[in-house]
C-alpha positions as CSV (number, residue, x, y, z in Angstrom):
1,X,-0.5,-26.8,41.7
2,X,0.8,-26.3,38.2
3,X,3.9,-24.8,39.1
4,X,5.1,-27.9,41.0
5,X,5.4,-29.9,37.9
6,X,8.0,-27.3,36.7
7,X,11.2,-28.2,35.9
8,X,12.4,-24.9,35.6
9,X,12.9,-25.2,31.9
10,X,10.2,-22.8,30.5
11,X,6.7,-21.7,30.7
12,X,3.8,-22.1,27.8
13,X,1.5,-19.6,27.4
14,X,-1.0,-21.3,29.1
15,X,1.6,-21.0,32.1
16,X,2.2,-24.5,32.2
17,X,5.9,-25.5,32.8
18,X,6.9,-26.5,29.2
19,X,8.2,-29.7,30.1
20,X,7.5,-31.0,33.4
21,X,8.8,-33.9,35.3
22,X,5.8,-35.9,34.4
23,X,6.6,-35.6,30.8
24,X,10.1,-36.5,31.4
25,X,8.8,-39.7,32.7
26,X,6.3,-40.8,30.3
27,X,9.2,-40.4,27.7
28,X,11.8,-42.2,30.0
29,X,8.8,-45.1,29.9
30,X,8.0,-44.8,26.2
31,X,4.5,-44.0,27.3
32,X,4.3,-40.7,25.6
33,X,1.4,-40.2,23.2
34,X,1.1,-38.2,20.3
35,X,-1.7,-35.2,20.7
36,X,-4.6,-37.5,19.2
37,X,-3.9,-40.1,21.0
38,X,-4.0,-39.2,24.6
39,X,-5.8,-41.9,27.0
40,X,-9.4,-41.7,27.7
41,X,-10.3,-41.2,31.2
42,X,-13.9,-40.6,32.1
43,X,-14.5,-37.7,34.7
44,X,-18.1,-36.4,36.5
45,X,-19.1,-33.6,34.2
46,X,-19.7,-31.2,37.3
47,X,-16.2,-31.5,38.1
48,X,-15.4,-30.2,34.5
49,X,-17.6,-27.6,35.0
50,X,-21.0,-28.8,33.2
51,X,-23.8,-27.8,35.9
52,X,-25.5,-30.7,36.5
53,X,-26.1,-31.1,39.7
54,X,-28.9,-31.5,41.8
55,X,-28.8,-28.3,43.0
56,X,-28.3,-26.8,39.1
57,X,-24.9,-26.1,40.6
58,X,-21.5,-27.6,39.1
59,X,-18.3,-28.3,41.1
60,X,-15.5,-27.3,38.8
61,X,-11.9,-28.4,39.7
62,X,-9.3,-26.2,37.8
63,X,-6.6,-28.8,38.2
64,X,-9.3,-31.5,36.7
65,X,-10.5,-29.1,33.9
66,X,-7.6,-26.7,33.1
67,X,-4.2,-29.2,34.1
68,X,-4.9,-32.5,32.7
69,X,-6.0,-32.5,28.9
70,X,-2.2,-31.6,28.8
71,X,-1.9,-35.5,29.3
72,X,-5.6,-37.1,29.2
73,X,-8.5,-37.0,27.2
74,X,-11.0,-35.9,29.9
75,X,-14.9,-37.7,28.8
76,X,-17.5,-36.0,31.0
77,X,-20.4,-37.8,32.4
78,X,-23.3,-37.4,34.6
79,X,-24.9,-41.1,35.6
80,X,-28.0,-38.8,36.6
81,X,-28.9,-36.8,33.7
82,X,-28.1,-40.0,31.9
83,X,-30.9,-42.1,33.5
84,X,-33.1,-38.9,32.8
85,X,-33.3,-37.2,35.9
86,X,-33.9,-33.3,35.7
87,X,-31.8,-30.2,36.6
88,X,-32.4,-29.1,39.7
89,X,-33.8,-32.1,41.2
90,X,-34.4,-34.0,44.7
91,X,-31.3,-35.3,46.3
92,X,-30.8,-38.8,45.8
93,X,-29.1,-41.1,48.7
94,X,-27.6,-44.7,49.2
95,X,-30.0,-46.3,52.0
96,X,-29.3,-49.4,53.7
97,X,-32.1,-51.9,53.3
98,X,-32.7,-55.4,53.3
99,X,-32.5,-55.9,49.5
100,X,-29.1,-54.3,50.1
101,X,-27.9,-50.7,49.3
102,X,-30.6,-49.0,47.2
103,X,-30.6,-45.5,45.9
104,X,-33.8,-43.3,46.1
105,X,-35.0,-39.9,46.4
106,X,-35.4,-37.8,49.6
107,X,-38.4,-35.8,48.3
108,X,-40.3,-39.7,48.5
109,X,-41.3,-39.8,45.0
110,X,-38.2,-40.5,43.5
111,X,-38.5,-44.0,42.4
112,X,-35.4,-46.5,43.3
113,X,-33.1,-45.6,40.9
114,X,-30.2,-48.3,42.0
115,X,-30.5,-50.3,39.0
116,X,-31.1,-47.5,36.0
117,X,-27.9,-45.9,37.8
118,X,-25.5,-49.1,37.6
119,X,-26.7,-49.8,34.0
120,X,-25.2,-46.2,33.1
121,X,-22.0,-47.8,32.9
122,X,-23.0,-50.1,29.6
123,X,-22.8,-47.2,28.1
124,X,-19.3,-46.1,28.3
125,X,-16.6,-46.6,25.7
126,X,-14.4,-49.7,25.7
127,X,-11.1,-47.9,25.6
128,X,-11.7,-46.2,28.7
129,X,-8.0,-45.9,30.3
130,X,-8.9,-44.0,34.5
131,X,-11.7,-42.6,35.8
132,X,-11.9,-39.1,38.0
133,X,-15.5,-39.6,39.9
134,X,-17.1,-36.8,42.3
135,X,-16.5,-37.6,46.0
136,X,-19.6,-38.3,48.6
137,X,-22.0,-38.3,45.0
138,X,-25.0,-41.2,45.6
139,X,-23.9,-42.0,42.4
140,X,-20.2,-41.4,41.5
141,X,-19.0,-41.6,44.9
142,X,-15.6,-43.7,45.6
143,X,-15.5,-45.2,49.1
144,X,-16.9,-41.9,50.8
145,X,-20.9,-41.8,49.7
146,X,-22.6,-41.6,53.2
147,X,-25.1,-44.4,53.8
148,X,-27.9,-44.0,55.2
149,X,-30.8,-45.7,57.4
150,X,-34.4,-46.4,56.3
151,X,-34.8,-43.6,59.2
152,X,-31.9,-41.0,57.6
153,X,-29.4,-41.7,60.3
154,X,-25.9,-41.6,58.7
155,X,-24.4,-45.4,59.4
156,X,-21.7,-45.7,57.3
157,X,-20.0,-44.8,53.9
158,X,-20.0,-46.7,50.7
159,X,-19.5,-46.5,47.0
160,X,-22.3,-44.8,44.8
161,X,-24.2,-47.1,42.4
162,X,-22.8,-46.3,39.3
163,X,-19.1,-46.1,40.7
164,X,-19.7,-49.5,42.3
165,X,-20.6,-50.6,39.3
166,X,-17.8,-49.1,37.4
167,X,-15.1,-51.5,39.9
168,X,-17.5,-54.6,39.8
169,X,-16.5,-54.3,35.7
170,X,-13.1,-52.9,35.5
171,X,-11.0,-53.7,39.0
172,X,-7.6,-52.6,37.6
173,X,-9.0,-49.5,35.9
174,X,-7.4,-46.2,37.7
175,X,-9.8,-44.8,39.6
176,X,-9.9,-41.5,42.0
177,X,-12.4,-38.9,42.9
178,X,-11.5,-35.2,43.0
179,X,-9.8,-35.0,46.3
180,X,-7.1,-37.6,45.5
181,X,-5.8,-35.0,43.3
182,X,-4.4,-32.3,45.4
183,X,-1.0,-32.6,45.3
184,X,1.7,-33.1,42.2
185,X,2.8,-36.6,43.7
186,X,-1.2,-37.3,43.3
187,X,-1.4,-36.1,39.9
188,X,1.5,-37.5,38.6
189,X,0.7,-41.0,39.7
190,X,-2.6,-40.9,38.5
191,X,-1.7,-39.9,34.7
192,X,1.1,-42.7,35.1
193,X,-1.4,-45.3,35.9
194,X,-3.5,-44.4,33.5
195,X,-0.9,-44.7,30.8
196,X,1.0,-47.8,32.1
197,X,-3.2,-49.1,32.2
198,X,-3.6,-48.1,28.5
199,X,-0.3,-50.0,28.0
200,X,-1.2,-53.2,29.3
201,X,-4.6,-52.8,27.3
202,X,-2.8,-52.7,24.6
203,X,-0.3,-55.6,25.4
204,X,-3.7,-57.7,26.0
205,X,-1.3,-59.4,28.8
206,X,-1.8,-59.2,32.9
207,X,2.1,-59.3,33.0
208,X,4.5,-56.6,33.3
209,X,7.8,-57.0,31.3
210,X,10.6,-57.2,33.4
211,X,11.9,-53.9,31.7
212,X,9.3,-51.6,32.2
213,X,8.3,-52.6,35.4
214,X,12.2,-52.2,36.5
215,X,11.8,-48.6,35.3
216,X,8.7,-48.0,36.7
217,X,10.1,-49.2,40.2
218,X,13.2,-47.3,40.1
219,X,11.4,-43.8,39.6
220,X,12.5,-41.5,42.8
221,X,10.3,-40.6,46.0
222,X,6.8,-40.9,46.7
223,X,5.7,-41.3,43.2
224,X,7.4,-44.3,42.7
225,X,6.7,-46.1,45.9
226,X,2.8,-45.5,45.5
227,X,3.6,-46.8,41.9
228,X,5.4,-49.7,42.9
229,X,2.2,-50.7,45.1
230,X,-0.3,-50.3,42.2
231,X,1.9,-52.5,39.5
232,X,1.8,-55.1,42.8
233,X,-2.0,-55.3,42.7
């Protein structure tokens, strides 16, 4: 994965390629950031290694944890040692009732933890710039939570509660979940959303000047047609 954003013009000691064709974008798009001032993108602390999962497990991703601080500053969370749930604990799941999609424990003594889960996200910073949320999580999950039956029968897939919530209050914010990061195309889109994002936060404006948006459309391959889609939302 790393080498991929090589352009062949030297390695750091971290084995990173030196300068990449991602960098050489964000420059060509006078997006580049000094080192203090990298965008703040909020990630699922398991995936940054922090083990706070159910299980007392974490799910580290090395591209997550290791690749992108050269380009982000990563914010790790966890919605369900935020609401005070304990490590290890009973699973949580998204059940389909007729109040709606709740959340609740599968040991049946977990209280509904729907609401305490969606209120997690008053208490992220303001300046937030992408997010990077664990797939399939009853919380964090982004389109591919399974949901579930009063009986357990799988019926369907949803977001979790908090990552609902997270759209609900910021539609245009970048968001992903750990498996829409596997290749360099992925990556490199991702970052430049979250920068061109930052960028229009900064603007205060929901209009792209015709300049940058021109230069953001004429950038080669994939990247720039999945680019070209998002700056058309």
């Amino acid at each position: 994965m790393i080498n991929q954003f090589s352009s062949g013009s030297g390695q750091d000691t971290q084995g990173i390629a030196s300068v990449s064709r991602l960098d050489q974008w964000l420059d060509h798009l006078a997006l580049r950031a000094s080192a203090d001032d990298k965008p703040a993108v909020l990630v699922s602390a398991c995936l940054l290694g922090q083990p706070v999962r159910y299980d007392g497990d974490d799910k580290r991703h090395a591209t997550i944890a290791d690749v992108l601080p050269r380009w982000l500053q990563l914010r790790g969370t966890c919605p369900e040692t935020g609401i005070g749930l304990p490590v290890p604990r009973p699973p949580i799941d998204v059940i389909e009732t007729s109040a709606g999609q709740r959340v609740y424990g599968l040991d049946g003594r977990t209280a509904d933890v729907t609401d305490a889960l969606r209120a997690e996200t008053d208490r992220l910073p303001s300046n937030l710039c992408g997010v990077i949320l664990k797939a399939r999580s009853p919380s964090c999950g982004l389109g591919n939570t399974p949901l579930h039956s009063p009986d357990g029968r799988k019926i369907g897939v949803t977001d979790g509660a908090f990552a609902a919530r997270v759209r609900e209050r910021w539609p245009a914010l970048p968001a992903v979940h750990e498996e829409q990061l596997a290749s360099a195309t992925d990556i490199e889109v991702f970052v430049l959303s979250v920068y061109l994002h930052r960028q229009r936060q900064r603007w205060r404006r929901d209009t792209w000047p015709a300049p940058l948006r021109d230069a953001v459309c004429a950038l080669p391959g994939d990247t720039g047609a999945r680019l070209r889609a998002w700056l058309a939302r």
